[in-house]
N, C-alpha and C positions, 0 to 999 in steps of 0.2 A: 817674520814679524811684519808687521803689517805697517804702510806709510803713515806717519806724523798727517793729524787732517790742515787743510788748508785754511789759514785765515785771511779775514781780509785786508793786514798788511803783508800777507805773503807777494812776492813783485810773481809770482806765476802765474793767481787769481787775474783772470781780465777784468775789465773796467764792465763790459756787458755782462758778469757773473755778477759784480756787487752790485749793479743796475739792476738782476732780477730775483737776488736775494733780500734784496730792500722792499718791492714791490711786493715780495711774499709778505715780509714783516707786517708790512703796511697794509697787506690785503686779510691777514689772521685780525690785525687792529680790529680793521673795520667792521669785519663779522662779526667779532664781539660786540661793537658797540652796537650795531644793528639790532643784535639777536638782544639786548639789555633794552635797547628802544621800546621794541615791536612785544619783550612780554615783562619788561618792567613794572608797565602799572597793573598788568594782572597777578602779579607777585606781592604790589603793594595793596591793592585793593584787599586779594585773600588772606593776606594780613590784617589789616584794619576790619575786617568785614565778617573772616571767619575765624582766625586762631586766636587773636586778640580776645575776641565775645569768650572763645572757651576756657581759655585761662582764666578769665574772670569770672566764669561760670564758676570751675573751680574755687578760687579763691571765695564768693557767695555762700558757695558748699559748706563752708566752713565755721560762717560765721550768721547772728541774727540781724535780714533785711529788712524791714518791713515798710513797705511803700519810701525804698529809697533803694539806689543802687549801690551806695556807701556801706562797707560792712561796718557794723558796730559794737559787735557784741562776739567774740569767738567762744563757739561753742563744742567744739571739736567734730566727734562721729553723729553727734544727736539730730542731726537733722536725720542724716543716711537711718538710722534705726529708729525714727518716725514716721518715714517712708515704707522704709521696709513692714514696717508693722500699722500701716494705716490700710484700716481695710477698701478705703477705696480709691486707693492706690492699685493694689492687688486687684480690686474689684476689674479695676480698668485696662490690665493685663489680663485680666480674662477674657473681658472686652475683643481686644487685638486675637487672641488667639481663638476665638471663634469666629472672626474676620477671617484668619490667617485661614482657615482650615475650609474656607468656601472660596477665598480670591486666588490661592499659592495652586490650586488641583484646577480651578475651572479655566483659569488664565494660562497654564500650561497646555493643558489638555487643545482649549479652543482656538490658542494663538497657532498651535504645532498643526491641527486643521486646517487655518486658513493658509497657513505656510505651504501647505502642500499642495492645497489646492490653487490657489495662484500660481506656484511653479507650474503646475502641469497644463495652466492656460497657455494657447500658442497665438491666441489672436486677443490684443489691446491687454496684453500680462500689464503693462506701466498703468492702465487709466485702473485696474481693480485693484493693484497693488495701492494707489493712489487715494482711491475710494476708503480703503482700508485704516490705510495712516491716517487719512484728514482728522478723525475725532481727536488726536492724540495733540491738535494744534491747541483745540479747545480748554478753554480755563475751567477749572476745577468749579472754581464757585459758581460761574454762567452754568456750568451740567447740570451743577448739583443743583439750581433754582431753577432749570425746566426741569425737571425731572419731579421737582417740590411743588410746584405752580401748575404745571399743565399733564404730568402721566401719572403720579401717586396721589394726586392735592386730596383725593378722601371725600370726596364729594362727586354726584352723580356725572357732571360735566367732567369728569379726568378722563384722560385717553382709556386708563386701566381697568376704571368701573365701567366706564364704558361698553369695553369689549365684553366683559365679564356679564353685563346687563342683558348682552344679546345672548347667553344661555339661562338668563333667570338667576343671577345669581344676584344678591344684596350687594350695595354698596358695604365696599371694606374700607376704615382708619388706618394705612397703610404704614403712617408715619408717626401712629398713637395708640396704637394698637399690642401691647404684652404678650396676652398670652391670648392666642396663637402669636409670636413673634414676628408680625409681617412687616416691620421696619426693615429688616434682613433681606428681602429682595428690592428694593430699591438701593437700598445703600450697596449690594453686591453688584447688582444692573449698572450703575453708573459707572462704578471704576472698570466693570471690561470694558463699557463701551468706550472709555475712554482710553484705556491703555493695552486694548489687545492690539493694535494695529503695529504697536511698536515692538513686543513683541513677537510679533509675525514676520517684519522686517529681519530681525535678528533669525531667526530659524531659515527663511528664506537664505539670508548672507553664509549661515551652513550646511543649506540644502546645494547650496550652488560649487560649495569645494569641495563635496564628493565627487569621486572622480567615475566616467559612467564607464570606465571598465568593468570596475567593480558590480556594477547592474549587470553589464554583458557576461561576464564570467559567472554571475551567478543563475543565468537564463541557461546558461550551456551547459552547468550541472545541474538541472533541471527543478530551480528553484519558480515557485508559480509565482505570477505577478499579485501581487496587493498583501495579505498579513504578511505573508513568508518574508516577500524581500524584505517589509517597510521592520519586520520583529532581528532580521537576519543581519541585512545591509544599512539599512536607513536610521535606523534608534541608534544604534552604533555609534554609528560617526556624529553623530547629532551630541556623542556625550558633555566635549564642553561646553558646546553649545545651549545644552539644558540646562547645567549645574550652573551656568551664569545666568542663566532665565529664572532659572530657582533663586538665586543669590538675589539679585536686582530685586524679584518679586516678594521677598520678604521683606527687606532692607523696606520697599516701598509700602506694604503692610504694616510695619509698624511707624511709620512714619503720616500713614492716613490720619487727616486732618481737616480738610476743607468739606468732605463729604456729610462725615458728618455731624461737624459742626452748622455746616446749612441744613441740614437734611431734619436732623432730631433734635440741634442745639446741642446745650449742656445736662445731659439727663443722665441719671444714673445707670436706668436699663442699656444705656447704648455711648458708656463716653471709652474712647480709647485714649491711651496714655496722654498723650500731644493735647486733647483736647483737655484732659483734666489741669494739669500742669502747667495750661494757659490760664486755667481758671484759677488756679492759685498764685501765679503769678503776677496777673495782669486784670484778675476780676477785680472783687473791695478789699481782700483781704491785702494783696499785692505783699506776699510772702516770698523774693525773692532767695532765701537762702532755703526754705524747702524746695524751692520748687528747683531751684540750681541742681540740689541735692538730685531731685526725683529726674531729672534731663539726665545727669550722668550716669545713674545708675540705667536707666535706657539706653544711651552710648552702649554700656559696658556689656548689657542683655544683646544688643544686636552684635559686636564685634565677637562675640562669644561663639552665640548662633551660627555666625558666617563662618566664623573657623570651625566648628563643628561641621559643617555642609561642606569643607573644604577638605576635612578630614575622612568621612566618608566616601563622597565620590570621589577625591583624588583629584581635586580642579588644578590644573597646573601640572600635573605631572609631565614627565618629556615625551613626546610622540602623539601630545591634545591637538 
């Protein structure tokens, strides 16, 4: 059997035991309170800021708002099968998914590029690494209005027609332009410039925990250097690395918003979800209980999607 534990009116406890069982107590206190200090208000903020907003979003959902935030009128599902069945709602999810299907490949493909190739720079890797990032500091709306103002503006002075001019080619409407649909390369140009670098960072951060035995051992079975290893060795271990570059880069896709809302406005040929949903909630109509409705069912489309992608490649699995 095992001794009766000690307390602190046992006379066998010394005075300098209960002197540094105290200072424990007193030292676990303090950390707590510390640790309630230092992320307190970021628990109250993301309260107030972000889960507050969506509960109420929900509750909107439910009921008819119109230019008030107050619901008034409960209507049950009818907003959601309004949505569902407005066609340019749908319209506008077409929208994102032919975004998705030029930003999700080229931002993958070109961030995994520069990834590589800055890793294998051995002189000033930090100043191109650097180089690379900085557009990712840049506001969304400042891009999207040079890109609007001074490389697509659609007149002979853009940087675009420009270039274009010097082979004889006609000034292009880049950003009113249908059919042929050349709003799609500016609106796709902008978000890489803007968010390959972070991306690339991230591949870098996975480039860097392959371990270079696994290179060595693969030279010594006499694997050639460049597709072999990068299809062999390199993609491999790169795998959570990717399915979280995929995950981010969708999530951020359909969340595109500022581009092109500056870029095209509110048009029909070109509005993605975020942009319509503003318009109904915050244009004339200011239809907060659809437009509630139309936010969450977008929630419910991306957490869907994500689990899908997670299902697939197995993001998380043990030995990522």
């Amino acid at each position: 059997m095992s001794a009766p534990a000690k307390t602190s009116a046992d006379p066998a406890v010394t005075g300098e035991q209960r002197e540094t069982r105290k200072r424990r107590h007193k030292g676990i206190a303090g950390n707590t309170l510390w640790f309630w200090v230092f992320v307190g208000p970021f628990v109250i903020g993301l309260l107030i800021f972000s889960y507050l907003p969506i509960l109420w979003s929900l509750v909107l959902s439910f009921f008819e708002a119109y230019n008030t935030a107050t619901p008034s009128k409960f209507v049950g599902l009818r907003n959601y099968v309004d949505m569902l069945t407005d066609h340019n709602f749908l319209s506008s999810l077409g929208t994102f998914t032919i975004f998705a299907v030029f930003i999700v490949p080229l931002t993958f493909a070109l961030s995994l590029a520069l990834a590589l190739l800055v890793n294998q720079v051995k002189i000033a890797r930090a100043f191109f690494r650097s180089v690379f990032f900085l557009p990712t500091a840049c506001s969304y709306v400042v891009a999207s209005l040079i890109w609007k103002l001074s490389i697509f503006n659609g007149v002979r002075f853009g940087l675009a027609n420009t270039v274009l001019g010097w082979f004889g080619i006609d000034n292009i409407a880049w950003l009113s332009t249908v059919d042929p649909p050349w709003y799609w390369i500016p609106l796709v140009t902008v978000r890489l410039w803007l968010q390959l670098g972070f991306y690339m960072i991230l591949f870098i951060a996975g480039l860097q925990r392959i371990s270079p035995t696994l290179y060595e051992a693969a030279y010594v079975d006499g694997a050639k250097p460049g597709w072999q290893v990068f299809r062999y060795i390199t993609l491999p271990q790169l795998r959570a690395t990717s399915v979280a570059v995929l995950i981010l880069n969708l999530i951020a896709a359909y969340q595109a918003f500022d581009e092109f809302y500056n870029l095209v406005g509110n048009v029909n040929y070109a509005r993605p979800p975020l942009v319509y949903l503003y318009g109904i909630s915050l244009g004339s109509i200011q239809d907060l209980g659809h437009g509630s409705a139309g936010a969450l069912i977008l929630a419910v489309i991306i957490m869907l999607v994500t689990l899908l992608q997670n299902r697939i490649f197995g993001f998380g699995k043990a030995g990522d």
